[in-house]
N, C-alpha and C positions, 0 to 999 in steps of 0.2 A: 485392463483397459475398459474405458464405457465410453460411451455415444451420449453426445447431450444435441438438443437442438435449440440452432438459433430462435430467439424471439424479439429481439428490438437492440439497437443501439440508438444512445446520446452524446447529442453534441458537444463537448465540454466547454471547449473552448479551442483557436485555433486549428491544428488540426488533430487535438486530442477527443477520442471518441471512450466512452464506457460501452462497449459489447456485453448483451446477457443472453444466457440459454438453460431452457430447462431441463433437469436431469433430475427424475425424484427419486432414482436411489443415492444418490451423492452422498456422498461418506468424506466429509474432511471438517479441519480444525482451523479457524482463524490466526493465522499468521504461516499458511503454507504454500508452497507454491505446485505448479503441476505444468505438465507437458501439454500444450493444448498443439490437434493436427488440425488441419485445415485441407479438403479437398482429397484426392487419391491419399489412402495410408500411408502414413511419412513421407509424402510428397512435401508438403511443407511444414513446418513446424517450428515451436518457440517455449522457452519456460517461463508462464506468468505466476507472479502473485494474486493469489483469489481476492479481488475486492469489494467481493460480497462474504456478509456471515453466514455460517448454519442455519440460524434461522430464520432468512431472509423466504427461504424456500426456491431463492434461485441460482444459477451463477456471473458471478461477473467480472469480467477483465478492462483494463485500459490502456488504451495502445497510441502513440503517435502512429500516423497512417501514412501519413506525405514522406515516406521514409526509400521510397525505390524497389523494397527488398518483392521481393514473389510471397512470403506469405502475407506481409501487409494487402499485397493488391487482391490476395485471392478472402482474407479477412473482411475488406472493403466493400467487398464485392457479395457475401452471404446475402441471402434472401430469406424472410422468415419460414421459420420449420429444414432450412439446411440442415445437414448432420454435422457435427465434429467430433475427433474423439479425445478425451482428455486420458493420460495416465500418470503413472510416475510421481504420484502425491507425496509429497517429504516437505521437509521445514525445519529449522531449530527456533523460530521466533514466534516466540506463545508468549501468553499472560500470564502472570502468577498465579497463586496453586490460591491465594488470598491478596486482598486488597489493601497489605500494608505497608507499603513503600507507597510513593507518589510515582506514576509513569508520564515521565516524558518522551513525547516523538518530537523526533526532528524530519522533514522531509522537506524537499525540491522537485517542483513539477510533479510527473506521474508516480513517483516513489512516493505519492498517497495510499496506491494502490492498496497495499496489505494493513496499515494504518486504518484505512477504512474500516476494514473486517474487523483488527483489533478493538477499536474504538466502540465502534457498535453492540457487538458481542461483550465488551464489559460494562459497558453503558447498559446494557440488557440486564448484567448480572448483581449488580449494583454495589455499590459500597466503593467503588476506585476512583481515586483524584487523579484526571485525566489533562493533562494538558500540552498544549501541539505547540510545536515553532515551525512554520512552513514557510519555505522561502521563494519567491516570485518575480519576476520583473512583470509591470501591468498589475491589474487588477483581478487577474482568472485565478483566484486562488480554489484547486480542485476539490470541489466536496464543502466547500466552507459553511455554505449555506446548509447543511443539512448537519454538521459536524459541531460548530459553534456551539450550539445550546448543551451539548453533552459534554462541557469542557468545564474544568474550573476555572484556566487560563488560557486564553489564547493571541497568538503570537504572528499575524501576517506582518511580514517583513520582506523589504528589497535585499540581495544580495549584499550591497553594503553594511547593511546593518544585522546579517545574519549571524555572525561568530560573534558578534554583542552581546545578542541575546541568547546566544547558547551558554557564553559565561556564566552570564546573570541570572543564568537557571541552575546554572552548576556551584555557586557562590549560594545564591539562598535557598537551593533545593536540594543537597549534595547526598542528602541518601535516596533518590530517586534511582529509577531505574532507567533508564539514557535507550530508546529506539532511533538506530539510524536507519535511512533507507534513502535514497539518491541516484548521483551518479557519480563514480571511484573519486573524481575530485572532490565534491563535495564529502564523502563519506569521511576522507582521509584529513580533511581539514578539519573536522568535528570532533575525531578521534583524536586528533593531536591538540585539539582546545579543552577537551573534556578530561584529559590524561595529565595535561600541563597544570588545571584548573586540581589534583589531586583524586579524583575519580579514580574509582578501581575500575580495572578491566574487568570485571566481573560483574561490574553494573549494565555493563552496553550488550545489547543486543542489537547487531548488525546485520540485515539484510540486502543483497545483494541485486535478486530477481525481483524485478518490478515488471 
């Protein structure tokens, strides 16, 4: 277990916020997730996706807040230099070992989260065709602005038109490497568009914790 300390959150949109804290021994890999506590030791707690990279040199999580639960409101509530403790670092959803496939994310709403970290981190490392389908109702597409320019493609879409363009990524993109990340409806309908479309199950990497 380690101790990081608050230093700022952002408004995203709604009532989604990006929380960050500094921890400089942090030891983790983009595309992982961890136990973050909030308050008394396991008083409250949550497993997020880190959606900051390694070498951002910070951490950061995204949380809807207007949610009722006790660790949103005690999250909500941090003050800079708070403590929190993160553990439990695991993950199966990494980057390739090389940049020869083409990586497609798919995400909705805050299942940017770990996408970020991806994104970034091989944006960093250079040589991978990166391109996102994100699905949204309104205009608050998470991270777009910052994400865009490191894309070869990109893809903000309404709901209605999201399993469109998951096709027509799977149609002229088909050895790609397929990230989902969501919530279980959306993941299961991507999985059964992308499996119907002939996709191997062995191309999707599916994330869960956002």
């Amino acid at each position: 277990m380690g101790r990081a300390t608050f230093t700022s959150k952002t408004h995203e949109y709604d009532d989604v916020y990006t929380f960050r804290f500094r921890q400089p021994e942090a030891n983790y890999q983009s595309g992982m997730y961890v136990n973050l506590v909030v308050g008394a030791l396991f008083s409250a707690k949550r497993d997020f996706s880190y959606a900051s990279a390694p070498h951002e040199g910070e951490l950061a999580f995204v949380a809807h807040v207007d949610t009722g639960s006790a660790f949103k409101r005690r999250l909500s509530a941090l003050e800079p230099g708070d403590p929190v403790w993160v553990y439990r670092r695991a993950g199966h959803v990494r980057l390739p070992e090389t940049p020869a496939r083409p990586l497609q994310f798919i995400a909705g709403g805050v299942g940017m989260a770990p996408f970020r970290s991806l994104i970034l981190t091989a944006a960093a490392q250079g040589g991978f065709d990166l391109n996102l389908i994100q699905v949204q109702r309104g205009d608050d597409f998470l991270y777009r602005r910052e994400l865009e320019p490191l894309l070869t493609r990109y893809a903000p879409v309404a709901p209605e038109q999201f399993l469109a363009e998951v096709a027509r990524a799977a149609r002229e993109r088909p050895e790609s490497i397929f990230y989902v990340c969501g919530s279980s409806r959306l993941i299961k309908a991507v999985r059964r568009e992308l499996l119907d479309a002939g996709i191997d199950r062995r191309q999707l990497m599916i994330e869960n914790f956002f």
